[in-house]
C-alpha positions in Angstrom: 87.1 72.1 102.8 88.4 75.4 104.1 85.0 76.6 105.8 83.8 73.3 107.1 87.3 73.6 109.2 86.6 76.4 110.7 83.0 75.4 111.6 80.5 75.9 109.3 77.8 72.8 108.4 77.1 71.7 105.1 75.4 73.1 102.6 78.0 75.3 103.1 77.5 79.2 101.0 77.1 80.0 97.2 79.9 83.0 97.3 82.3 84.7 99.0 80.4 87.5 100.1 77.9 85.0 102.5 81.7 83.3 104.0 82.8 86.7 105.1 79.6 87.5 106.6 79.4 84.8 108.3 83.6 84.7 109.3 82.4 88.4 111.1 80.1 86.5 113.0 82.4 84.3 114.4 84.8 86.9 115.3 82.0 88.9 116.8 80.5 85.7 118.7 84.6 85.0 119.8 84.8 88.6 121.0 82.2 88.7 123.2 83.0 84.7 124.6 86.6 85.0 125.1 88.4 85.2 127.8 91.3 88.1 127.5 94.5 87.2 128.3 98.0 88.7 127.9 101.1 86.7 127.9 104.2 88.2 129.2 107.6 88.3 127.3 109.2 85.8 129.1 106.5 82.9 128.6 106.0 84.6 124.9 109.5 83.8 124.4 109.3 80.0 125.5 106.1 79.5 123.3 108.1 80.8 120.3 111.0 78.7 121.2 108.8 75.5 121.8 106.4 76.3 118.3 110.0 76.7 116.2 110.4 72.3 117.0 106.8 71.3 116.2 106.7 68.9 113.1 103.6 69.3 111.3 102.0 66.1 112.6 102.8 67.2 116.2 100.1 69.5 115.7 97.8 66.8 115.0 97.8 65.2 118.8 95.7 68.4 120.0 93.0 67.2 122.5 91.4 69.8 123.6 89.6 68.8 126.3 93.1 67.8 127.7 95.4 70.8 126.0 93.3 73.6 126.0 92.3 74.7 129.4 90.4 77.6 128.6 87.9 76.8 125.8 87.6 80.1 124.6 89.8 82.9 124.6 92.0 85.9 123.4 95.9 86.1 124.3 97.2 89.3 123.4 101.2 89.5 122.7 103.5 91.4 124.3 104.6 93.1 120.5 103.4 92.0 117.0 105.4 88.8 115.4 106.4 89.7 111.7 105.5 87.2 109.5 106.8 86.3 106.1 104.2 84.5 104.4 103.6 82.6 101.4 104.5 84.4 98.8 107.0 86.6 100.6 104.5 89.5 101.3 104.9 90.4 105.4 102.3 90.8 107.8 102.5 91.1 111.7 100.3 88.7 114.1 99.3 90.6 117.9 97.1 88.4 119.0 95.1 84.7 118.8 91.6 84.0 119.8 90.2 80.7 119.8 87.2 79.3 120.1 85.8 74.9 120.2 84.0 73.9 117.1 82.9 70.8 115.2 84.4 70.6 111.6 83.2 69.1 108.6 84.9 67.7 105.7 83.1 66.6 102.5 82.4 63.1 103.3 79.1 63.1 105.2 80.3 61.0 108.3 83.5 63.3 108.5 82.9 65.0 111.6 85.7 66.2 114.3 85.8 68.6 117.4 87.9 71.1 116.4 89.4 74.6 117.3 88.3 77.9 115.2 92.0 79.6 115.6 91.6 83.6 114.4 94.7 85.6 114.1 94.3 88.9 114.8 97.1 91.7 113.3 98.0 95.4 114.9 96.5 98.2 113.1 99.5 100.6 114.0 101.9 97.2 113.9 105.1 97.5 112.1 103.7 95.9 109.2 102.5 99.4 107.0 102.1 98.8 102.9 100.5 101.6 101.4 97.7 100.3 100.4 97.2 99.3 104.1 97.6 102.9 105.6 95.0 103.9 102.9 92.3 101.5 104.3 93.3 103.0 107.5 92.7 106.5 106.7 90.0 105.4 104.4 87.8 103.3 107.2 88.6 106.4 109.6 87.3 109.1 107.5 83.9 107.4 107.2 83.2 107.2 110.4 84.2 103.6 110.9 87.6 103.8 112.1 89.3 100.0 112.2 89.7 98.5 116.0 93.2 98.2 117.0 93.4 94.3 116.8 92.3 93.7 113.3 90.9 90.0 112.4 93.3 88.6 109.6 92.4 85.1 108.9 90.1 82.1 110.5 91.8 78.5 110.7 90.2 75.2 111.6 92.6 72.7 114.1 91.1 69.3 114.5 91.5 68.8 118.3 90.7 65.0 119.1 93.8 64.0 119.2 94.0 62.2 116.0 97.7 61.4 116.0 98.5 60.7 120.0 98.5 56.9 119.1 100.6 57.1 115.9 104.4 55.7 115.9 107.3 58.0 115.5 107.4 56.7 111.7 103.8 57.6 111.1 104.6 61.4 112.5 107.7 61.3 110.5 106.0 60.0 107.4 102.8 62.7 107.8 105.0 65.6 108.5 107.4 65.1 105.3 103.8 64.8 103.1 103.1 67.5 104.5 106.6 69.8 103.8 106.7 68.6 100.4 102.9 69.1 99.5 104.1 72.7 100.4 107.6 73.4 99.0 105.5 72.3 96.2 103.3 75.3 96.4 105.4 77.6 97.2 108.1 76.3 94.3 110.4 76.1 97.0 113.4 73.9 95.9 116.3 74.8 98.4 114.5 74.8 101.3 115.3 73.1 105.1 112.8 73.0 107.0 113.6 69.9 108.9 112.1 71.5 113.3 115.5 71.1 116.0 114.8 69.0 118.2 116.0 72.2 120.7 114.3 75.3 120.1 115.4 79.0 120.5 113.7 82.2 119.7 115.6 85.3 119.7 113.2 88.0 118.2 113.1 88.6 114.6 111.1 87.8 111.6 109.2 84.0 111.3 109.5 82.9 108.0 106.2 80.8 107.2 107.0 79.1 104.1 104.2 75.8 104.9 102.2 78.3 106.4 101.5 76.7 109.8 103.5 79.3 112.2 99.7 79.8 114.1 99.1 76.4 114.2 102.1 75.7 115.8 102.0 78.6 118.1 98.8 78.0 119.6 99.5 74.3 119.7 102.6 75.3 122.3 100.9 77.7 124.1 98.3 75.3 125.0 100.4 72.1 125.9 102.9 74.4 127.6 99.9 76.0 130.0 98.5 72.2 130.4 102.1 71.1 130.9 102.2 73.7 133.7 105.3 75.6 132.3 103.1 78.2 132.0 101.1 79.8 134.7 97.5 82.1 134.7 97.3 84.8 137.0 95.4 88.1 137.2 96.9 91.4 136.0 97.9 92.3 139.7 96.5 90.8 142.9 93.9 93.1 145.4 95.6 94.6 147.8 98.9 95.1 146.4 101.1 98.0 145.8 101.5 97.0 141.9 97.5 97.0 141.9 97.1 100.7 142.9 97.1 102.5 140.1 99.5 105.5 139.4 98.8 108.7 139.3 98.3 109.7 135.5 97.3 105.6 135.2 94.6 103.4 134.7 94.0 100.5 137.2 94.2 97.5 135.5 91.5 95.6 134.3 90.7 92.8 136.9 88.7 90.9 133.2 92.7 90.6 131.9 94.3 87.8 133.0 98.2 87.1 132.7 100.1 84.5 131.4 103.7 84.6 133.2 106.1 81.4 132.9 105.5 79.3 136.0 109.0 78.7 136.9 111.9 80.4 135.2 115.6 78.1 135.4 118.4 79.7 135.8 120.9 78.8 132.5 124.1 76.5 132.9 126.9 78.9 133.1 129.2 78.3 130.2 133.0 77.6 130.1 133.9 81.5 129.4 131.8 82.3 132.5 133.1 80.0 135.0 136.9 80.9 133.8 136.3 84.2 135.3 134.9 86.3 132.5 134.1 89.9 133.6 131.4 90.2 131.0 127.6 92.0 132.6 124.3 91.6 131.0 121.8 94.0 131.1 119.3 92.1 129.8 117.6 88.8 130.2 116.6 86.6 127.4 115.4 83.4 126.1 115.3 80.7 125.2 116.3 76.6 124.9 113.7 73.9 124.6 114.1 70.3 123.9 110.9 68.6 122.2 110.4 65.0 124.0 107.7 62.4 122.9 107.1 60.9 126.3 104.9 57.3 126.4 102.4 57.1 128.9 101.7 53.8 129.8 98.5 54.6 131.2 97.1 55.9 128.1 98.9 54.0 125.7 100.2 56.6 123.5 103.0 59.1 123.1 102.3 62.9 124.5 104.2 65.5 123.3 106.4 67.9 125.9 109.0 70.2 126.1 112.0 70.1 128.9 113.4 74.0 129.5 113.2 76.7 129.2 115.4 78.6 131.0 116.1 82.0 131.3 119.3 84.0 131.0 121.0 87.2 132.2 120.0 88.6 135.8 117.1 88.1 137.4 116.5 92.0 137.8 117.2 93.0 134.8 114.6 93.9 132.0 113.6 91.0 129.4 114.4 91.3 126.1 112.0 89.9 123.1 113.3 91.8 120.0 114.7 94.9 118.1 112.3 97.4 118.6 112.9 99.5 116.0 110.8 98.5 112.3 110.7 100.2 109.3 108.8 97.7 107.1 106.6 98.8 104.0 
C-alpha cells in the first residue's frame, strides 16, 4: 500500500533492497526534473502558520492540476524545521520536492493521480545523533561524501480532489478516524490535537504525533501560491543593483526562483499600542491565519482558504523565523 502511493505499479518488489533502489530513482529522476525554488522567511512563516489548521481530511481536497502550479519541483527552506516524530526521536526537514504520479492501491481498479512528496533533511542541520555524524564521516572517508540535502522519506498524496465535494460532517468525521487510528499507534492517551481554526507559527519544534506535518505543509504551500498569497519571482531581477554580485560573492543563480509573500498586511495595533506604549521592535514576525471553507457555487463544492497573514514589527526591520541557536543530539 505504502509503494503503490508513492508511484510504483503492481507487481510491486519481492524485498526491500529492490524499493530502495528504486526510491533512488525517483529522487534522482526528481532531481534532475525539478524546478528549484527557495521560499523566503516571511512566506515560510505563513505556510507554517496556515499547515498548523489543516485537519487531516483538508488534505484530502488536493487537485493538483488546480493547487499545484508547478508540477514538479524543489523548495528549499530558509533553515531546517525540527521535527519530533513518531516515537519521539527528532529529525530536521530543509527541503520538499515533489513530483505528479499515478498511485495504486490493492484493488485492481484503484487508481488516482497523485503527488510523490520527498522530504529532504540537512546534512550539517541541527539534528546530529551519533550515529548520524558517523555515517557522515563514514560516507566521506570512502570517497562518497553525503550531498547536503539528504533524501529522508518518499510519501504518496492522492491529488484528485477526493474530498472537495464532502460536507463539513464528512471532513469532521474523516479527520477524527484518522487522529484516533493514530493516538492509537502512537499509545497516545492525553493528547489534543484538535487544528485552531487561526494559525500561528512562531519558530520552534513541530511535534508530529499523526505524522502528517509534510502533508500538511506542502498542502499550504500549494493552495497558498494558487490562492495568490504567495508570489514566484526570480532570485533578483537583470539589471538591478541587488543582481550584481559582491565582491567576494557569487551571482545568483538565475535556475533559483523565490517564493516571497505576495502582499504582507500590516497587524491591527493592539490596545497597549494605541494607549501610547513606547515599546520598539527590532524584528518582524509572523503570523495569524484563519482557515475558511468557502462554497463556490460554480463548482458546487467547498474550497479550502486561508484569510491573513499579516506581518508584524517594522517594515525595515529584519524577519525573525526562530532561535538560532540548537544543540540537539
Amino acid at each position: 500500500m505504502m509503494i503503490g502511493k508513492q508511484g510504483w505499479k503492481p507487481p510491486w518488489p519481492p524485498g526491500p533492497a529492490q524499493a530502495a533502489r528504486w526510491q533512488t530513482q525517483q529522487v534522482l529522476q526528481l532531481l534532475a526534473r525539478a524546478e528549484v525554488l527557495v521560499i523566503s522567511p516571511a512566506a515560510h512563516a505563513a505556510v507554517m502558520a496556515a499547515a498548523s489548521t489543516l485537519e487531516p481530511a483538508d488534505v484530502a481536497t488536493l487537485d493538483k492540476d488546480r493547487d499545484i502550479l508547478i508540477p514538479t519541483g524543489v523548495l528549499v527552506l530558509p533553515e531546517p524545521v525540527i521535527v519530533e516524530n513518531r516515537g519521539g526521536s527528532l529529525s530536521d526537514i530543509r527541503a520538499f520536492g515533489w513530483q505528479p504520479v499515478t498511485q495504486y492501491q490493492v484493488l485492481p481498479n484503484a487508481q488516482y493521480p497523485g503527488i510523490q512528496l520527498t522530504c529532504f533533511m540537512d546534512r550539517d542541520g541541527p539534528v546530529q545523533p551519533e550515529s548520524w555524524r558517523m555515517a557522515v564521516a563514514q560516507a566521506r572517508a570512502t570517497g562518497s561524501p553525503l550531498p547536503p540535502l539528504v533524501p529522508d522519506g518518499i510519501y504518496g498524496l492522492r491529488a484528485d480532489g477526493a474530498l472537495s465535494t464532502a460536507s463539513n460532517e464528512q471532513h469532521a468525521e474523516l479527520s477524527e478516524r484518522h487522529r484516533s487510528m493514530n493516538t492509537a499507534l502512537n499509545q497516545v492517551a492525553e493528547y489534543n490535537a484538535v487544528p485552531p481554526e487561526e494559525g500561528q507559527w512562531d519558530g520552534g519544534r513541530i511535534v508530529d504525533v499523526y505524522d502528517d506535518f509534510a502533508f500538511r505543509y506542502a498542502f499550504a504551500f500549494w493552495r497558498l501560491a494558487a490562492q495568490g498569497i504567495t508570489a514566484l519571482g526570480s532570485s533578483a531581477e537583470p539589471g538591478t543593483s541587488a543582481y550584481e554580485a559582491r565582491p567576494g560573492e557569487a551571482r545568483p543563480d538565475p535556475d533559483v526562483r523565490v517564493i516571497r509573500l505576495a502582499h504582507q498586511i500590516p497587524a491591527q495595533r493592539s490596545a497597549e499600542d494605541e494607549s501610547g506604549s513606547s515599546r520598539a521592535y527590532h524584528h518582524r514576525w509572523t503570523v495569524r491565519m484563519h482557515k475558511v471553507r468557502q462554497w463556490y457555487p460554480s463548482t458546487q463544492e467547498h474550497r479550502l482558504i486561508w484569510r491573513g497573514p499579516y506581518i508584524k514589527g517594522p517594515a525595515d526591520a529584519p524577519f525573525m523565523i526562530g532561535e538560532k541557536a540548537y544543540a540537539v543530539d
